[in-house]
C-alpha positions as a Markdown table, in Angstrom:
| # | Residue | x | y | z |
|---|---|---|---|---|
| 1 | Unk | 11.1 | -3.5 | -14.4 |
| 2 | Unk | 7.8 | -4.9 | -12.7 |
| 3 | Unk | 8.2 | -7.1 | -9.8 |
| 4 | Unk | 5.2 | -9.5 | -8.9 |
| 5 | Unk | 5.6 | -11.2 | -5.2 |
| 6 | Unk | 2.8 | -14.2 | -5.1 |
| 7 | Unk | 0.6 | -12.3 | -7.5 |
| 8 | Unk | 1.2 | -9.1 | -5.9 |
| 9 | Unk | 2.4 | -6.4 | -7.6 |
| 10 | Unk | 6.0 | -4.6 | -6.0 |
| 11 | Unk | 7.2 | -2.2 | -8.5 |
| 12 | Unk | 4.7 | 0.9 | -7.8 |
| 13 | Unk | 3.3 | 1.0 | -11.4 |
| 14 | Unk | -0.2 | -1.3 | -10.6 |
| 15 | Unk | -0.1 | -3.5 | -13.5 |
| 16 | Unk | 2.2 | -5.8 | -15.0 |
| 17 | Unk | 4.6 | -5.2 | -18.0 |
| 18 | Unk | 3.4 | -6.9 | -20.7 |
| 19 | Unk | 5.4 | -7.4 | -23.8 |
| 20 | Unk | 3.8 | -7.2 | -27.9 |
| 21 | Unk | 1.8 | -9.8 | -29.3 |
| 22 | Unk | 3.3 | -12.3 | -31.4 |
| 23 | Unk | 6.8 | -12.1 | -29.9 |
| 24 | Unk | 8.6 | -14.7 | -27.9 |
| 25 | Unk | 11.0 | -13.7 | -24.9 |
| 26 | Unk | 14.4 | -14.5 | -25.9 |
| 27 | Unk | 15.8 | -17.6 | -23.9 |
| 28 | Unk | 18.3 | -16.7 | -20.9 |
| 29 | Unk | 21.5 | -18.1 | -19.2 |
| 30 | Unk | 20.8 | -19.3 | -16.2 |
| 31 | Unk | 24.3 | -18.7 | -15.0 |
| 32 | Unk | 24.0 | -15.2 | -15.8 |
| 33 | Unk | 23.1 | -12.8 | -12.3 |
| 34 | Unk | 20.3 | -10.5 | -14.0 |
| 35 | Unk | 18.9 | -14.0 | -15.6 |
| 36 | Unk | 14.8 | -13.7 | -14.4 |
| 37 | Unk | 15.5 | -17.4 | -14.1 |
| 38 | Unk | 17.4 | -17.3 | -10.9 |
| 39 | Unk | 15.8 | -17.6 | -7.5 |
| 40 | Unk | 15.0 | -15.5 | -4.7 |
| 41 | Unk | 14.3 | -15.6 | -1.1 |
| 42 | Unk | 12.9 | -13.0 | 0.5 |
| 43 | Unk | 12.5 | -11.8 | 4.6 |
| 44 | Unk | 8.9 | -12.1 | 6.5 |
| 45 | Unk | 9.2 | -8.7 | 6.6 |
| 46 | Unk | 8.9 | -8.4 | 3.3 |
| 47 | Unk | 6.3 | -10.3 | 2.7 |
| 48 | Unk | 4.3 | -9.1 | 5.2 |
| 49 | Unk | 5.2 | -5.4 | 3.3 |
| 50 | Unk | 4.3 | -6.7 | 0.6 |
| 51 | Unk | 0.6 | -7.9 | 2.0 |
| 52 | Unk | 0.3 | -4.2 | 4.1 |
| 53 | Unk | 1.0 | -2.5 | 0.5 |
| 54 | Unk | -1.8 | -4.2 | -1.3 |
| 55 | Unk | -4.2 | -3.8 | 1.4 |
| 56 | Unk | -3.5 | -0.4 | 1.5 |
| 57 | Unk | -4.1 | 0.0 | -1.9 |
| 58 | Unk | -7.5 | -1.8 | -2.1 |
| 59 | Unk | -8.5 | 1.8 | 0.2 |
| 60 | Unk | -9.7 | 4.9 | -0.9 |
| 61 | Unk | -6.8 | 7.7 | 0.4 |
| 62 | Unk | -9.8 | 9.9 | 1.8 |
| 63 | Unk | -12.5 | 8.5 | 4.4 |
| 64 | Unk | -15.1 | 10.8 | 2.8 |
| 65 | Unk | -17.4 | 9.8 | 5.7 |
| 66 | Unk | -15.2 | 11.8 | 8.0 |
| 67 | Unk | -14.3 | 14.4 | 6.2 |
| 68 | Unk | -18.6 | 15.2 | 5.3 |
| 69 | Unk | -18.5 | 14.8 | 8.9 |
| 70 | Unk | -15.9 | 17.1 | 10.1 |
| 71 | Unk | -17.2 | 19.9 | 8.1 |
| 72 | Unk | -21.0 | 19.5 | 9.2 |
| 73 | Unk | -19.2 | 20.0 | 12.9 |
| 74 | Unk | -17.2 | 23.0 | 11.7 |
| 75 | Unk | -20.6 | 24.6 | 9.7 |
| 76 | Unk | -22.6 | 23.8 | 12.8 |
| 77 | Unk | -19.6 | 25.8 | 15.3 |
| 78 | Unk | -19.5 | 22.2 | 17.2 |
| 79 | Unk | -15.9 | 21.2 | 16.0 |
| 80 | Unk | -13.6 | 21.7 | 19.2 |
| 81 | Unk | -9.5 | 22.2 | 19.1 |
| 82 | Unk | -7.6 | 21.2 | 22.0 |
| 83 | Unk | -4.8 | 24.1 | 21.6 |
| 84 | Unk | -2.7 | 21.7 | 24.3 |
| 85 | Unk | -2.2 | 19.1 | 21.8 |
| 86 | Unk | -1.9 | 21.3 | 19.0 |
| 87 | Unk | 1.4 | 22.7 | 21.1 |
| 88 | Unk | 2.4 | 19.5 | 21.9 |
| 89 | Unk | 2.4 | 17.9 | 18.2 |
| 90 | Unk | 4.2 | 21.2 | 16.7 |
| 91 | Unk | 6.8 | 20.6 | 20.1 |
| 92 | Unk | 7.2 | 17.0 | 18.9 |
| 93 | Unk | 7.8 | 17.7 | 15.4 |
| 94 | Unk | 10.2 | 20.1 | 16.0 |
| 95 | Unk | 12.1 | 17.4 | 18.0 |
| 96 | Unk | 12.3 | 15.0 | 15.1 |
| 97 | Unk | 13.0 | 17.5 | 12.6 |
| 98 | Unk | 15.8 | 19.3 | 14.7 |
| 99 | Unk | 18.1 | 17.2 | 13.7 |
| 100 | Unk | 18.0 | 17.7 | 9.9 |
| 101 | Unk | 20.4 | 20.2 | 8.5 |
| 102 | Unk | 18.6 | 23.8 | 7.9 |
| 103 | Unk | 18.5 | 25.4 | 4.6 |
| 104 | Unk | 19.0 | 28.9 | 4.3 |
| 105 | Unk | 16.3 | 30.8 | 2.5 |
C-alpha cells in the first residue's frame, strides 16, 4: 500500500498506486481503523525522514566525478593509502560487529 507524506512518496516503490480507469473507490466507514479516512499525526522526525529520503533520492548513488578521478590517481601510481587508518577502520568494525552472534561456516 503506497503512502504519500505532503506529496512525498513513503512506501519505497517511487510512484503512486493508481487504480483502473472507469472505476470508483468504494465508500468507507469512517469508524472503521484501516478506513484511509482516518487521520494521522506524525513526529518531526519523521518528517524530516521523510524530506532526507527524497533528497536523497533526487542523487545519483555514484559521484562519477570521483570515481573518474580516483582511478586517473591509481593509473597515474599517485593514489596514497594510509595503512594506519585502514587498521583502524577494520579495529572499529570489528568492535561493532563483535557483538552479533557468529555463524558457523
Amino acid at each position: 500500500m503506497p503512502v504519500n507524506l505532503n506529496g512525498i512518496e513513503l512506501s519505497g516503490m517511487g510512484s503512486a498506486a493508481t487504480r483502473p480507469t472507469g472505476t470508483t473507490p468504494k465508500a468507507t466507514d469512517p469508524t472503521d481503523p484501516a478506513s484511509p479516512d482516518q487521520e494521522v499525526q506524525i513526529t518531526s522526525t519523521a518528517t524530516l525522514l521523510a524530506s532526507l529520503q527524497q533528497s536523497l533520492a533526487a542523487r545519483p548513488a555514484i559521484d562519477q566525478q570521483r570515481v573518474e578521478a580516483l582511478a586517473r590517481s591509481i593509473a597515474a601510481g599517485t593514489y596514497a593509502t594510509d595503512p594506519q587508518k585502514i587498521a583502524n577502520g577494520f579495529v572499529a568494525a570489528e568492535r561493532v560487529l563483535s557483538p552479533l552472534p557468529r555463524l558457523e561456516l
